[in-house]
N, C-alpha and C positions, 0 to 999 in steps of 0.2 A: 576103504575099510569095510569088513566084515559084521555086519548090523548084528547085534541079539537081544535079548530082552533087555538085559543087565548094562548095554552100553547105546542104546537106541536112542536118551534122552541126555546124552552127555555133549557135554561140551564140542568134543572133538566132531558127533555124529551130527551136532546143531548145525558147525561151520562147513562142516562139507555137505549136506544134503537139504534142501528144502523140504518141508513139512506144511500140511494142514493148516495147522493151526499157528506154525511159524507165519505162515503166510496173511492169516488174520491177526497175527502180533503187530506185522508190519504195515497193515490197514489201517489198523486203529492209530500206531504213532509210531514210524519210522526209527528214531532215537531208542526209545523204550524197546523196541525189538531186537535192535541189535546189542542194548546194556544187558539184555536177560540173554543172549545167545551167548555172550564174555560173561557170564558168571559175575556182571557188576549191578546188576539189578535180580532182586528174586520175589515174583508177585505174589503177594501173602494168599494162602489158601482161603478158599472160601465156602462156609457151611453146605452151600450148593453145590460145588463143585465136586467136593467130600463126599456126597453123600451119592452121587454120581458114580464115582469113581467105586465107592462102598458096592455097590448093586454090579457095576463092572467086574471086579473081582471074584465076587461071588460066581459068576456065570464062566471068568476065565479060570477056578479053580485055585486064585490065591488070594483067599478071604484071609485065611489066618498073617499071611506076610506081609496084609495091608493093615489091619489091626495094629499088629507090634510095632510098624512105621507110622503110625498115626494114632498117638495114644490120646490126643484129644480128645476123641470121638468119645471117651469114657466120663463116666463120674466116676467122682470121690471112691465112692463106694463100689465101682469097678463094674458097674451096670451101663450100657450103651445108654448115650443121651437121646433125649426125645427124639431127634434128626433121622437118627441114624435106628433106632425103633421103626421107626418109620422104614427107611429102607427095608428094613426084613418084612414087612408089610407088604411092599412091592414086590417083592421076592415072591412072596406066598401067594397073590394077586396072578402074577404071570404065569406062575408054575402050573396053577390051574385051569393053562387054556392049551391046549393040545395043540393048533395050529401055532402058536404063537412059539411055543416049547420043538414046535418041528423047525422053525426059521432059524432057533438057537443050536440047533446040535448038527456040527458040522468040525471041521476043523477050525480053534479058534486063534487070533492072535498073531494071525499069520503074517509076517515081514516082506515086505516087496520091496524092491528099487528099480527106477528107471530115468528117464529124461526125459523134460517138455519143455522145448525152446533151448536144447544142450544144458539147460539145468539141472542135474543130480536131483532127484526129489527120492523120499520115500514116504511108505504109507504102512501102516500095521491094522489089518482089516480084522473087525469084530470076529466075525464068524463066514469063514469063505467056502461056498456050495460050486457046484460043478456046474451051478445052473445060476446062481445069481453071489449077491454080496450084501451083506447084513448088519448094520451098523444100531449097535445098543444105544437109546439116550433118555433118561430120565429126566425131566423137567416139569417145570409148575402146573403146565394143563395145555391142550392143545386149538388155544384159540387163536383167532388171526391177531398181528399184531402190527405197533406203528414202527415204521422204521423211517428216516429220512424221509419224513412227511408223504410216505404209501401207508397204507394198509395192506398187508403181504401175508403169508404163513406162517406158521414156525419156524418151518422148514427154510422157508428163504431169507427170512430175520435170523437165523442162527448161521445160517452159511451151511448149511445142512447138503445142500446142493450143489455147492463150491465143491464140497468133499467128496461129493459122491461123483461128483466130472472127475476128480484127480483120480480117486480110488480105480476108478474105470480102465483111465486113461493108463493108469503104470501096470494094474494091474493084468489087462493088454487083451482081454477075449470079449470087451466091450459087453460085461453082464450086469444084467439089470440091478438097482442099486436101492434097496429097503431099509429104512429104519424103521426099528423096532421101540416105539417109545413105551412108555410107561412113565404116567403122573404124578406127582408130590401131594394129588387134594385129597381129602377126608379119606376119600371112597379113590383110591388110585385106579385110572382108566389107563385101558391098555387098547394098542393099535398098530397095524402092521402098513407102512405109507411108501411104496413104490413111487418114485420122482420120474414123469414123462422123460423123455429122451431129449426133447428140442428143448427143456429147461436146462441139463447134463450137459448139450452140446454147447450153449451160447454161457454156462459157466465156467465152460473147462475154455473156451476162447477168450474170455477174460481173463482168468489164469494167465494162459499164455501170454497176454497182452503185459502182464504187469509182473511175471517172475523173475524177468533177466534184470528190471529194476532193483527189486529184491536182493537178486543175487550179487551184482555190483556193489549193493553198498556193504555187503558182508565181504566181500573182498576190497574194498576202501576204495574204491572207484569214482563211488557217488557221494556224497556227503549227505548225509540223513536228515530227514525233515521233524522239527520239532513240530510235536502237535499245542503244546501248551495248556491242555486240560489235565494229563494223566500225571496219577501220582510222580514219576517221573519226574516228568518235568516241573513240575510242581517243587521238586525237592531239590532239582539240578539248574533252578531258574535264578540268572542273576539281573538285577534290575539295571539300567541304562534312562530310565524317562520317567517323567510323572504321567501319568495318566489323566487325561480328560473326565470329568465325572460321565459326560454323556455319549462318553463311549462304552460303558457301562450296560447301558440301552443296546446296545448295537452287538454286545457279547455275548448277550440271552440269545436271540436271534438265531 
């Protein structure tokens, strides 16, 4: 099928093509990933995520079409809620740095498809230069964080890296791969973070290692692995045993 903005996140585009963050759906919990690619699961939005996406639009020029699809974002009284105050903050923050404002103007929004490992993947790139690739992200602050008992980046705790291997990889001229963040604190800090190569290359061969899995079980090949934390499962969990109290102990863990 023929990608475009309007059908990129549909159902049909889900089952045929690998995605980013399809790819991190099915990280977190196999089951869950494939109920939300069939339209049987739909993960409740999140004020983070919103406000994200808020500051996203704004840069790809459809601020007002995300407004009307998300009237939450309002009060009563038809004044943007504090969150999203806040984004326009960030807005006005970035706009005022001249290097940072040269990384965002380019062509934006731009659709790619390829394959790694005969997987169908696609990727829809921030803002795409002749000379690198620019991926917008707003989040809480840029300190290092815990992941699976590392202490790591942002960047690597978000999968910041993951994406920037795939983006690379489909988008096929192997250009260097920049987020553009910008912060949620008081005082929004902004920062322009080029990901080394030998990080890029030993993510996108993980990728590889683990999409045709992915891909399998969105074709019914593999049978999906329940993670048993995610709402999810949580709501699709049927019991069979009593539990142990002092296994209990052993689930924090």
């Amino acid at each position: 099928m023929r990608l475009t903005n309007e059908n990129y996140f549909s159902t049909e585009a889900q089952m045929e093509y690998m995605g980013v963050s399809q790819f991190k759906a099915f990280e977190n919990c196999e089951v869950m990933a494939l109920a939300e690619i069939k339209g049987d699961w739909v993960r409740e939005k999140s004020v983070s995520l919103l406000v994200g996406s808020y500051v996203d639009a704004y840069f790809e020029g459809s601020l007002d079409q995300f407004k009307e699809e998300n009237p939450e974002i309002f009060t009563i009284k038809g004044g943007l809620k504090s969150n999203f105050a806040q984004a326009e903050e960030i807005i006005e923050r970035v706009e005022k740095d001249d290097f940072f404002m040269a990384h965002m103007a380019s062509r934006k929004q731009v659709i790619c498809t390829g394959e790694i490992e005969n997987v169908p993947v696609k990727i829809k790139i921030d803002v795409l230069h002749d000379d690198k690739i620019v991926d917008l992200k707003v989040m809480k602050d840029f300190a290092p964080m815990w992941k699976d008992g590392q202490r790591m980046t942002f960047i690597q705790a978000w999968g910041y890296d993951l994406q920037g291997a795939v983006y690379q990889a489909i988008e096929g001229n192997n250009k260097p791969f920049i987020i553009a963040g910008a912060t949620k604190e008081k005082e929004p800090d902004i920062g322009l973070f080029e990901i080394p190569q030998e990080f890029l290359t030993e993510r996108l061969n993980y990728f590889k290692g683990m999409v045709t899995r992915y891909a399998d079980i969105k074709k019914g090949l593999i049978e999906p692995i329940r993670c048993e934390h995610c709402d999810y499962c949580k709501s699709t969990k049927k019991l069979t045993r009593l539990i142990d109290m002092c296994d209990l102990i052993y689930d924090m863990e």
